[in-house]
C-alpha positions as a Markdown table, in Angstrom:
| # | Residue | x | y | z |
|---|---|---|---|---|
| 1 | Unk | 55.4 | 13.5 | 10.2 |
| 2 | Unk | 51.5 | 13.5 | 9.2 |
| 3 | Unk | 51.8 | 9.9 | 9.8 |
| 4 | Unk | 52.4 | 10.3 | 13.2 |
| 5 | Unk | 50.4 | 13.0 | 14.0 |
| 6 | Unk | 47.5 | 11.1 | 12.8 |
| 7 | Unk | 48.6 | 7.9 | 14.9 |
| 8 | Unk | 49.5 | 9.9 | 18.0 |
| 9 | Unk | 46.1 | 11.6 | 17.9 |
| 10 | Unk | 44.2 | 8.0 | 17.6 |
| 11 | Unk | 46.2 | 6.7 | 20.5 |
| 12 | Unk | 45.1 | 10.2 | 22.8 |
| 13 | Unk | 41.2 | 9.9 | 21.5 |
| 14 | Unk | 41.1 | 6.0 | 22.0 |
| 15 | Unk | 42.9 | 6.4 | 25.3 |
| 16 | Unk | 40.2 | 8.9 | 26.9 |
| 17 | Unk | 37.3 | 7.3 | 24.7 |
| 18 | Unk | 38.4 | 4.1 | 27.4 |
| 19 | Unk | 38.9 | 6.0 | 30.2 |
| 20 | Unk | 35.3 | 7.9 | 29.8 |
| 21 | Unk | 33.8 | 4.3 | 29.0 |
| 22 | Unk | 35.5 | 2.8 | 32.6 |
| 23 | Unk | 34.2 | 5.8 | 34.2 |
| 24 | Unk | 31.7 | 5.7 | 37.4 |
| 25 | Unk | 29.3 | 7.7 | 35.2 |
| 26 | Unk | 29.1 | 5.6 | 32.0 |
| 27 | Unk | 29.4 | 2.4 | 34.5 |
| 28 | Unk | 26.1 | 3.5 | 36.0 |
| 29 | Unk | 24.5 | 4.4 | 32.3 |
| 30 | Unk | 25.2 | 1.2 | 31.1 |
| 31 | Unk | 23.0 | -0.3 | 34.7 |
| 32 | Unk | 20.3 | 1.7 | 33.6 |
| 33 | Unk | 20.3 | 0.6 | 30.0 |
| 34 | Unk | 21.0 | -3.2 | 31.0 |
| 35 | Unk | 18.4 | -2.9 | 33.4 |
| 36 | Unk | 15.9 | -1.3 | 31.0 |
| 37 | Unk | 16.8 | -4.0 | 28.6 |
| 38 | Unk | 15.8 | -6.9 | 31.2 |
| 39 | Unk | 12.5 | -5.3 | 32.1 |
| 40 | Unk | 11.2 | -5.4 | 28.3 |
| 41 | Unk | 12.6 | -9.1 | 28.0 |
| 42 | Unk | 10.3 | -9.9 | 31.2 |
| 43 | Unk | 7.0 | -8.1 | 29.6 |
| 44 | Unk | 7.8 | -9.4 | 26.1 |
| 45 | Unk | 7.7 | -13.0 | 28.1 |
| 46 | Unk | 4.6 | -12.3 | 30.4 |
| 47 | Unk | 3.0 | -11.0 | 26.9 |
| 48 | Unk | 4.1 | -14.4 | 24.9 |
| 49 | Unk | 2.2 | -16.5 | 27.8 |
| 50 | Unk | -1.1 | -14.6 | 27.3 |
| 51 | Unk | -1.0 | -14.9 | 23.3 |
| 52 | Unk | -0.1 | -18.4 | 24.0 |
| 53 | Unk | -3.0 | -19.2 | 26.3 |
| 54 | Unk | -5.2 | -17.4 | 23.8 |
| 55 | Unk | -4.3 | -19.6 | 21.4 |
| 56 | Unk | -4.8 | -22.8 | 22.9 |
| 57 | Unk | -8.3 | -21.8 | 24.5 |
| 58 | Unk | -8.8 | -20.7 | 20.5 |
| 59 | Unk | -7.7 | -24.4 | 19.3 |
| 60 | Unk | -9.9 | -26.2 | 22.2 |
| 61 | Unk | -12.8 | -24.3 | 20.9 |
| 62 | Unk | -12.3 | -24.9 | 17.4 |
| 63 | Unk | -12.0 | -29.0 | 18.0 |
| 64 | Unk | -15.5 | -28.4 | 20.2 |
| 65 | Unk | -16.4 | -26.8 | 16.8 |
| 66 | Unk | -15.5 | -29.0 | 14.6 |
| 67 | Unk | -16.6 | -32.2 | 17.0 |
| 68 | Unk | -20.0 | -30.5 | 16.9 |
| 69 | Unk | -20.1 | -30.3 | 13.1 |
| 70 | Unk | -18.9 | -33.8 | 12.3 |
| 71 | Unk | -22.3 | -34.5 | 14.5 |
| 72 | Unk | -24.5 | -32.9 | 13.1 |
| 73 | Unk | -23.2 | -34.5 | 9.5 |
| 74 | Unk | -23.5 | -38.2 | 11.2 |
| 75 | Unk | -27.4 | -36.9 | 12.7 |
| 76 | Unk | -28.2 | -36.2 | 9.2 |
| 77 | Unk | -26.2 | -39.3 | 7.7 |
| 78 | Unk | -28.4 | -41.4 | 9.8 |
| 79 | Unk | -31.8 | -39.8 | 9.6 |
| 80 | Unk | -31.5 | -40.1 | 5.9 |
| 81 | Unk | -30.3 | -43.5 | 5.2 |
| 82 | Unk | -33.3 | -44.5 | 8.0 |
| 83 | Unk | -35.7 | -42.6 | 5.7 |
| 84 | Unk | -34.5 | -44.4 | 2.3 |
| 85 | Unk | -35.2 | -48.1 | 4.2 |
């Protein structure tokens, strides 16, 4: 008799658990959450682009950089191999 008492009492709970999950309310809780959800996917996104722009103005400036210093070491390559002759 436990047996079904315990089985009876899962099928009531599980029955209203899907009826209160199907319900109007929960229907317009789970618009609100989905919605929430989709804002915060568009910010992560619009923050992605900015950290990704950052990061290629940071590489452009660091070839300028480097460019710059390979330059320099060719100026002073020259200057003293023109001084040794």
């Amino acid at each position: 008799m436990n047996k079904w008492w315990t089985f009876g009492t899962g099928f009531l709970v599980g029955s209203v658990g899907l009826t209160v999950l199907t319900s109007k309310l929960a229907q317009r809780g789970y618009k609100y959450v989905v919605s929430g959800a989709m804002i915060a996917r568009d910010r992560i996104l619009e923050k992605t682009e900015e950290v990704l722009a950052a990061a290629s103005n940071i590489t452009a400036e660091a070839k300028e950089l480097t460019e710059k210093y390979y330059q320099k070491l060719d100026r002073e390559y020259k200057e003293a191999n023109s001084e040794k002759e």
